[in-house]
Structures are given as C-alpha cells and as structure tokens.
C-alpha atoms as an extended CHARMM CRD file, in Angstrom:
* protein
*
        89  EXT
         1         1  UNK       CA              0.5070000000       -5.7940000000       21.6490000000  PROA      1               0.0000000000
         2         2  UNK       CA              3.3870000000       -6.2760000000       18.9340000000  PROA      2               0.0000000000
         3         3  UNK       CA              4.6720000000       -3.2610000000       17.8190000000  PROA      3               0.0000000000
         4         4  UNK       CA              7.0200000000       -2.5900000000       14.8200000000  PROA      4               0.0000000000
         5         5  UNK       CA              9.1470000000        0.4610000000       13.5740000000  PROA      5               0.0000000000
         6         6  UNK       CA              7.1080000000        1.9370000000       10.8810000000  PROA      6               0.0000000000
         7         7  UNK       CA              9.0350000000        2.6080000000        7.6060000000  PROA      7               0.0000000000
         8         8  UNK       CA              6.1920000000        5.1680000000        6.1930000000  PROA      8               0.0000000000
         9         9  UNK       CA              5.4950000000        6.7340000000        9.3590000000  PROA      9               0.0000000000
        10        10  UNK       CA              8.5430000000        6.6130000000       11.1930000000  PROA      10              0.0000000000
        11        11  UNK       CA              7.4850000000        5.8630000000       14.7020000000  PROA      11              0.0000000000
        12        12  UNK       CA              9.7690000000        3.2880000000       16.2810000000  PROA      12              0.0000000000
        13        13  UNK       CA              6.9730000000        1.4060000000       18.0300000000  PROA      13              0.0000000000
        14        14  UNK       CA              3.6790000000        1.6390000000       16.1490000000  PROA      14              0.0000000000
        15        15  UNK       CA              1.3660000000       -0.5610000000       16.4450000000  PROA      15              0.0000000000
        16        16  UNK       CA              1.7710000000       -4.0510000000       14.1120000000  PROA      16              0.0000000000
        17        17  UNK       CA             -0.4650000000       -5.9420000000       11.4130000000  PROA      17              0.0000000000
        18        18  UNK       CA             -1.8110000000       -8.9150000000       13.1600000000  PROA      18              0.0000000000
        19        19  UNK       CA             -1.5360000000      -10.3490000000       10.1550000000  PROA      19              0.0000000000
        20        20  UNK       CA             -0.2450000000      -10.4810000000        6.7230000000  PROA      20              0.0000000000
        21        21  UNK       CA             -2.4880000000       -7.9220000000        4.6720000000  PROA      21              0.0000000000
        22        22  UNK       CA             -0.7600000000       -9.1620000000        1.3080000000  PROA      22              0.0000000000
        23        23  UNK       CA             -0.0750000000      -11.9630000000       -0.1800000000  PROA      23              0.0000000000
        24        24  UNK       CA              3.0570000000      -13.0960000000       -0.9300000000  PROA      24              0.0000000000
        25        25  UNK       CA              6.6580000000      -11.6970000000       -0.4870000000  PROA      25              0.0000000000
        26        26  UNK       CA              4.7800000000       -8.1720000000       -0.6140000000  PROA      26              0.0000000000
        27        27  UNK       CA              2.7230000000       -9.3770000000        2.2170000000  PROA      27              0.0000000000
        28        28  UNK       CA              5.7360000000      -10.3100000000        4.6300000000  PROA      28              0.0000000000
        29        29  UNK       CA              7.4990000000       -7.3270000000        3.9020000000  PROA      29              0.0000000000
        30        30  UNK       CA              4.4660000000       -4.5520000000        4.6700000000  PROA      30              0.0000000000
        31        31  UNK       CA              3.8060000000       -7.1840000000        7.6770000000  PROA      31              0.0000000000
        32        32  UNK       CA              7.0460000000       -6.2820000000        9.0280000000  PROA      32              0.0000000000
        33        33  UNK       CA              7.8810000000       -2.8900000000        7.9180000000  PROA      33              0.0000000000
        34        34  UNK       CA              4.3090000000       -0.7710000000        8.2340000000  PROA      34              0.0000000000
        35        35  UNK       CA              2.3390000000       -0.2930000000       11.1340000000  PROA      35              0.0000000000
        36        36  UNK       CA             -1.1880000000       -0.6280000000       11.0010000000  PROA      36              0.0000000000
        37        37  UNK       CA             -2.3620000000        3.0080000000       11.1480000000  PROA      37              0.0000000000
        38        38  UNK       CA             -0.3530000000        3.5950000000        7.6940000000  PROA      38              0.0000000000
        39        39  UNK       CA             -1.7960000000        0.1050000000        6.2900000000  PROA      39              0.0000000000
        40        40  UNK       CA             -5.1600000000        1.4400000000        7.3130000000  PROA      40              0.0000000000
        41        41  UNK       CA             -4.3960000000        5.1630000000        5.4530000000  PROA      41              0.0000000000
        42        42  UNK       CA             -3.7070000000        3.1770000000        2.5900000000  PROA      42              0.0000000000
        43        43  UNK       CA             -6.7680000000        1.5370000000        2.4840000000  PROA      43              0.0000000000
        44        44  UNK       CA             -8.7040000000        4.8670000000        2.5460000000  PROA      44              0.0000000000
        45        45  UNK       CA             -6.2210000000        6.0810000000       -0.2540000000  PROA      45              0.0000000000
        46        46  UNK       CA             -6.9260000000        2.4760000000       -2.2420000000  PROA      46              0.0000000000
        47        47  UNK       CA            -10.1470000000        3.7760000000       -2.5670000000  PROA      47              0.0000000000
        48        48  UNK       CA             -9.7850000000        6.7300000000       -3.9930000000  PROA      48              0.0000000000
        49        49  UNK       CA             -6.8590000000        5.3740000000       -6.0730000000  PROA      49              0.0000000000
        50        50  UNK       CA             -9.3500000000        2.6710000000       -7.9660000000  PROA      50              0.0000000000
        51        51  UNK       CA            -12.1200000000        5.2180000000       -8.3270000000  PROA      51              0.0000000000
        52        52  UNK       CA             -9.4650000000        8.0090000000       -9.6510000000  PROA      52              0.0000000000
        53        53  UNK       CA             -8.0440000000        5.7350000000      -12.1020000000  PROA      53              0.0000000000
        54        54  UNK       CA            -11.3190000000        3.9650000000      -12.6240000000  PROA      54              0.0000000000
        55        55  UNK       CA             -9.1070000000        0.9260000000      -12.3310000000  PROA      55              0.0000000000
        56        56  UNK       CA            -10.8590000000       -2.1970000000      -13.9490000000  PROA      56              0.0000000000
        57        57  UNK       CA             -9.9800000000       -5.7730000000      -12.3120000000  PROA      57              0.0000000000
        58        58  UNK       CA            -11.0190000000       -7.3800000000      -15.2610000000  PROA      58              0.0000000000
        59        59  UNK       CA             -8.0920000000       -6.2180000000      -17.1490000000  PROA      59              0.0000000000
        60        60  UNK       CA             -4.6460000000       -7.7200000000      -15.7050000000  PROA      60              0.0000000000
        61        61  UNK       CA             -2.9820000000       -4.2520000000      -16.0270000000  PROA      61              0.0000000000
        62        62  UNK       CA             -4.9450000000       -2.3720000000      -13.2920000000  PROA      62              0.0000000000
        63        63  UNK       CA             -3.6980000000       -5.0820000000       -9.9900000000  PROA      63              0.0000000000
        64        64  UNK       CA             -0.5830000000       -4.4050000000      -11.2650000000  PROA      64              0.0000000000
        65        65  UNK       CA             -1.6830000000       -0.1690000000      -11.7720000000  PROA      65              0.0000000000
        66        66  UNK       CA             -2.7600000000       -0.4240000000       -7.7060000000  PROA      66              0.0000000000
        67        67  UNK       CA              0.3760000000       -2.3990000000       -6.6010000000  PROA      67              0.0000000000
        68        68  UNK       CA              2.5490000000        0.0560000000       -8.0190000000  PROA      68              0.0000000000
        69        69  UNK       CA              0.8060000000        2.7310000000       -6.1560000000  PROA      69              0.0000000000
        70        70  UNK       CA              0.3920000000        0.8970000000       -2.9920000000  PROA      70              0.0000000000
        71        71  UNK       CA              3.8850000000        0.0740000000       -3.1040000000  PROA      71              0.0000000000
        72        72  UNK       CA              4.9050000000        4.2840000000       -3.5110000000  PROA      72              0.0000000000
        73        73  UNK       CA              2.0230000000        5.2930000000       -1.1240000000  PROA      73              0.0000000000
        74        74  UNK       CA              3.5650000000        2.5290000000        1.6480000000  PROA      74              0.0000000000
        75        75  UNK       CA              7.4350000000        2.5300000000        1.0170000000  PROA      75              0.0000000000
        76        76  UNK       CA              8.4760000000        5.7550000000       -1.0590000000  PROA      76              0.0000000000
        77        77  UNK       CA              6.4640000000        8.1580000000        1.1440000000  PROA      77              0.0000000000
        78        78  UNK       CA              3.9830000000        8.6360000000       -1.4700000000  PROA      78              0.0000000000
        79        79  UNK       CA              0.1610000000        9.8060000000       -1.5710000000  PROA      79              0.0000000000
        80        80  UNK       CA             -0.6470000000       11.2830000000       -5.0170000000  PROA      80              0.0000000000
        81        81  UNK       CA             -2.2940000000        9.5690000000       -7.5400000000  PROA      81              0.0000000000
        82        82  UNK       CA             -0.5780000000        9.4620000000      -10.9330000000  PROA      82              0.0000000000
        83        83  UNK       CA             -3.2450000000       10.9150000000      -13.1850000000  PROA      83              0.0000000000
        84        84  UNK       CA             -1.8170000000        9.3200000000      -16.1990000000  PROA      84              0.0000000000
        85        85  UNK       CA             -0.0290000000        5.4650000000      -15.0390000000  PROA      85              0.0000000000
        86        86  UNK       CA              1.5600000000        3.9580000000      -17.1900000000  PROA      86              0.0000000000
        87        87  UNK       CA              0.8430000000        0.4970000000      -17.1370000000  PROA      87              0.0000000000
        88        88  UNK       CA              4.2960000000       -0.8950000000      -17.5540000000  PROA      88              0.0000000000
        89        89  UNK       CA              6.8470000000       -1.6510000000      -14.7450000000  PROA      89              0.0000000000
C-alpha cells in the first residue's frame, strides 16, 4: 500500500489516494500531499459545505465558492464554513 506524509493530518505515512481525486494541477497536488482519510473528511465536510452555503452549480461562482473551501479545509488546516463567502478570489 502507498503511503504519503499527510500535510492536513500530519502523519508521516498515511495511507495514499489511489488516484487523483481532482482534476488538474489541484488534483496532483492533494494526490501527493493528503492522505486519504483527510480526502475522505473532506468529502463529509463538502457536504455540509454545499448544503450550508446552498451552493448552486448552475452559477459559475459557487465551484469556485467550494474550491476555495476545499482548498482551506485540505491545506490551511481549516474546517469552518464561512457563513458569508465572498465570491471573489
């Protein structure tokens, strides 16, 4: 089993993504630098993120909305919904 040191979690040898959950340049980089215990925490917290926000995918604003937040939730130690996002990088 592949095994990578988690950047969320910590844990030198967590278990790996068997695959890229992401596409692009995103993708590679969670690939390599969160295990798949924290990728599967954040897919719980998507959840709750898209129903909190009532995120609509019809409107361009709210992929970028849940990227931010995956991005915070994954890399910046994050796990709180912003009640209030602003939609603008």
């Amino acid at each position: 089993m592949a095994t990578v040191h988690c950047v969320r979690c910590g844990r030198p040898e967590a278990p790996a993504l068997t695959r890229q959950p992401y596409p692009g340049k995103l993708g590679a980089e969670i690939r390599e630098k969160i295990c798949a215990d924290c990728w599967n925490e954040w897919l719980r917290m998507e959840t709750m993120v898209i129903n909190e926000l009532r995120l609509n995918f019809m409107d361009p604003s709210s992929q970028e909305i849940l990227t931010r937040h995956m991005r915070e939730f994954l890399f910046s130690g994050g796990g709180e919904i912003e009640k209030n996002p602003d939609p603008r990088p």
